[in-house]
C-alpha positions as CSV (number, residue, x, y, z in Angstrom):
1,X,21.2,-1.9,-55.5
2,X,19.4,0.4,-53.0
3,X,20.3,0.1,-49.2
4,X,18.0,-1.6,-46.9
5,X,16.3,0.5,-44.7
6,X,15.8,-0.7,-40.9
7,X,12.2,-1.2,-40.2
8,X,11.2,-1.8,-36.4
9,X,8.7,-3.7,-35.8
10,X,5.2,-2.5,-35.0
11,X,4.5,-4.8,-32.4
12,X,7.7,-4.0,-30.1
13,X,7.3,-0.4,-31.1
14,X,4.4,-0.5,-29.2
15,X,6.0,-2.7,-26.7
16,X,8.7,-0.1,-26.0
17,X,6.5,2.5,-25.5
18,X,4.1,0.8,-23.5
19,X,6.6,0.3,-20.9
20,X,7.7,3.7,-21.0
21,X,4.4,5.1,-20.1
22,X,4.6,2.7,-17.0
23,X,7.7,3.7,-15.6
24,X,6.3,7.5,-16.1
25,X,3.5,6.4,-14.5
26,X,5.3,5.1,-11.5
27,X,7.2,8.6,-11.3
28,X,7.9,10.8,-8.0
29,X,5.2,12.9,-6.4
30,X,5.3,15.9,-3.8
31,X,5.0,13.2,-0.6
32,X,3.1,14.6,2.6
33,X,4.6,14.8,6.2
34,X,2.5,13.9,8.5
35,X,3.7,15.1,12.4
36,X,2.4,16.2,16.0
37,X,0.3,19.4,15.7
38,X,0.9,21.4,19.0
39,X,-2.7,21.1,19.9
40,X,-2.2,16.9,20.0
41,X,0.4,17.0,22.8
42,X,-2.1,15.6,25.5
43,X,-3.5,13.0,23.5
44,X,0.2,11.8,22.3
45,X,1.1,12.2,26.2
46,X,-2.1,9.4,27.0
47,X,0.0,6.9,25.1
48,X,2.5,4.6,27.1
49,X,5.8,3.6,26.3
50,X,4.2,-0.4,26.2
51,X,1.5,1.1,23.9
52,X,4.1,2.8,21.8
53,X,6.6,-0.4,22.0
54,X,3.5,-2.7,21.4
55,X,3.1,-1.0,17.8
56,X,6.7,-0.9,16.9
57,X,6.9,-4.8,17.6
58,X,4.1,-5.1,14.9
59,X,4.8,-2.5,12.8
60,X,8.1,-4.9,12.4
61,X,6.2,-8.0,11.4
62,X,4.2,-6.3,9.2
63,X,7.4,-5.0,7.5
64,X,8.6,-9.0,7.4
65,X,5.9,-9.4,5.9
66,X,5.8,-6.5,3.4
67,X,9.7,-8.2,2.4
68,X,8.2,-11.7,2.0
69,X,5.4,-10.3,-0.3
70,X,8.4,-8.1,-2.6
71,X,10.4,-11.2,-2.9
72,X,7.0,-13.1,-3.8
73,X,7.2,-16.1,-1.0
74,X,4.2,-16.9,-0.6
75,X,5.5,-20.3,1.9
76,X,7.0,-17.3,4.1
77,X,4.7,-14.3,3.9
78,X,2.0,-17.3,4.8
79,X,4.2,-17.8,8.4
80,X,5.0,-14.1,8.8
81,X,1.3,-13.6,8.8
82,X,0.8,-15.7,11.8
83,X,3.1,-13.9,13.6
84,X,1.4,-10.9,12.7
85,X,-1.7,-12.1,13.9
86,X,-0.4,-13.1,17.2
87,X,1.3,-9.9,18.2
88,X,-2.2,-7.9,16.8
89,X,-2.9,-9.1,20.4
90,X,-0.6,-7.8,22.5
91,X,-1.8,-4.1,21.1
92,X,-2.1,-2.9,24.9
93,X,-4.9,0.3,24.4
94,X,-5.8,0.6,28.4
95,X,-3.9,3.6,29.3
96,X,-5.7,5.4,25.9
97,X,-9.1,3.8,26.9
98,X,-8.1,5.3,30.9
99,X,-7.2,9.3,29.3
100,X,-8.8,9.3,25.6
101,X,-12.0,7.1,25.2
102,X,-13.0,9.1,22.2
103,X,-9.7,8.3,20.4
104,X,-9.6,5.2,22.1
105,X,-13.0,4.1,20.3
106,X,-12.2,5.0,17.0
107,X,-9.5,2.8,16.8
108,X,-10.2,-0.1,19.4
109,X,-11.4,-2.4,16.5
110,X,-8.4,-2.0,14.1
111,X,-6.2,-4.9,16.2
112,X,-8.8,-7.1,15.5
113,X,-9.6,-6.3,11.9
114,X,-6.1,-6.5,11.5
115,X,-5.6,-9.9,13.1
116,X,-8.4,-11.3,11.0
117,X,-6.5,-10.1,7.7
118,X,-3.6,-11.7,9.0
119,X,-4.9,-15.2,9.4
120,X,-7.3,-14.9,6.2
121,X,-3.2,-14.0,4.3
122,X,-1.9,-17.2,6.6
123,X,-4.4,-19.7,5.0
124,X,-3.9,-18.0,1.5
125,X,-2.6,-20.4,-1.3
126,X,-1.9,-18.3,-3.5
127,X,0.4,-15.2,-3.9
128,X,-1.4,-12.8,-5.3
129,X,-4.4,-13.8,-2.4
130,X,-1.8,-12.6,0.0
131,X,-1.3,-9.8,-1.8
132,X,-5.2,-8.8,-2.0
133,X,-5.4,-9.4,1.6
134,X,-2.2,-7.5,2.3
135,X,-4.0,-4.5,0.8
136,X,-6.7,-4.6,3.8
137,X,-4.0,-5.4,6.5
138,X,-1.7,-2.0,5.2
139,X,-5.0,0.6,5.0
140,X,-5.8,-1.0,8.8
141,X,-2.1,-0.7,9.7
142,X,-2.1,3.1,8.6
143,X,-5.3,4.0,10.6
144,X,-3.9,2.5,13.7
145,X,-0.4,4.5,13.2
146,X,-1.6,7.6,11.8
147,X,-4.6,7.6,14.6
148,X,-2.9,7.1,17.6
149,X,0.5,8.7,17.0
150,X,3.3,6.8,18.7
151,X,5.8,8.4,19.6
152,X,9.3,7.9,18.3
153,X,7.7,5.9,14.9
154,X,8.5,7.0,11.3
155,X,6.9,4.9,8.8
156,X,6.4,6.2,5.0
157,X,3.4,5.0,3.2
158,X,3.8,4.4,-0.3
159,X,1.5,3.8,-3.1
160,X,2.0,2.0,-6.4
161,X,-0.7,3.0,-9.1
162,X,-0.1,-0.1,-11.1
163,X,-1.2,-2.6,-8.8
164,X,-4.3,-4.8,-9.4
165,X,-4.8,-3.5,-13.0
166,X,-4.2,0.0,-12.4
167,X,-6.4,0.4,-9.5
168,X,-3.6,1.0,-7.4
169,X,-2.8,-0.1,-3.4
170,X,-0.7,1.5,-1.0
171,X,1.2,0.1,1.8
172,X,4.0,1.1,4.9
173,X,7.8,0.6,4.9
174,X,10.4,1.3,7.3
175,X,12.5,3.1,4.5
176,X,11.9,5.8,1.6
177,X,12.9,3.4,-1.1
178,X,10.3,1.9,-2.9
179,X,10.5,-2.0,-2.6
180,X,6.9,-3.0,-4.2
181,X,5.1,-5.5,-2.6
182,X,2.4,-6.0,-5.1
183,X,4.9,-6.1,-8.2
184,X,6.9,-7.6,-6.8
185,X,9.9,-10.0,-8.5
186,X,9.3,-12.8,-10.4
187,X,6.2,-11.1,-11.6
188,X,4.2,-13.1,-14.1
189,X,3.9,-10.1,-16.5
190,X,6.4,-7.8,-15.5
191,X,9.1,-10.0,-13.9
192,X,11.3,-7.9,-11.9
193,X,10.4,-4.4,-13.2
194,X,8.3,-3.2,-11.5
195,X,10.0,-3.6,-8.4
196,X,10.9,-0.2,-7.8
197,X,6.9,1.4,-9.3
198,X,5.6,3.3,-6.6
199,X,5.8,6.7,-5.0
200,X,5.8,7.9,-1.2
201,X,2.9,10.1,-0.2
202,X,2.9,10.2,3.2
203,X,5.7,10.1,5.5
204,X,4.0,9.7,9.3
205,X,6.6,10.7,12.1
206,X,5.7,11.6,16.0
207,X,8.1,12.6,18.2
């Protein structure tokens, strides 16, 4: 009697290396450090320390929020949104208005763009609606940073190529580890693997 070869199946052949070309595709890439030129030392001087402590407070809810979104809860992501709207508020831009009107006016409207977001994301139903939405509030939330410079921040942003059907989205975080807001657990196709897709391309940090 000949032996029985093992035959794998087609299908999960495929399967396996389907998801092998995603996790490649999620790989490391040479990140960029974004710091202080020399020549920027008056304009980061024009910032005060309630400017610069205004933006850390909502740097902080936007990273609460980021978490809610990675652990996909939606109920809590919904209420960190508020919060996020509220303190888009207390962004206090006088003192750059008073010494920088130029940089002052290119970023004047971001609070407000940003507030909006955060309500639209608060009245959302549905997670991956927050997670569109999230999208606008973390490109808004990067312009602010990376515009006005505030002294004493690091924040790394981080960029997944999978989300939305491969059209990618990027987004801030506190830390260098990849915690993906977009593919978050409990994904309905991927579940939890794609928790960890994403790569750091910019790491922002003004002394």
């Amino acid at each position: 009697m000949r032996p029985q070869l093992f035959k794998m199946n087609p299908l999960k052949h495929y399967s396996i290396f389907l998801f092998i070309l995603v996790l490649l595709s999620c790989g490391e890439a040479e990140q960029k450090v974004v710091e202080t030129p020399k020549g920027d030392e008056e304009k980061v001087a024009a910032i005060t320390d309630s400017t610069t402590q205004s933006i850390q407070q909502l740097l902080q809810s936007y990273y609460a929020l980021k978490d809610a979104l990675v652990t996909s809860d939606s109920a809590k992501a919904a209420l960190l949104s508020e919060r996020l709207a509220q303190q888009s508020d207390s962004i206090n831009l006088s003192s750059l208005q008073q010494k920088d009107e130029a940089l002052y006016a290119s970023v004047k409207a971001l609070p407000g763009t940003i507030k909006t977001s955060a309500l639209s994301l608060a009245q959302a139903k549905k997670l991956e609606a927050q997670r569109t939405i999230f999208e606008t509030v973390s490109d808004n939330m990067y312009e602010l940073v990376k515009t006005i410079k505030p002294s004493g921040i690091t924040t790394y942003q981080q960029y997944c190529p999978m989300a939305f059907g491969d059209e990618g989205a990027s987004w801030l975080s506190d830390s260098a580890q990849i915690n993906n807001p977009y593919l978050g657990v409990k994904h309905p196709t991927w579940g939890n693997k794609m928790l960890h897709c994403g790569e750091v391309k910019e790491t922002l940090n003004f002394q």
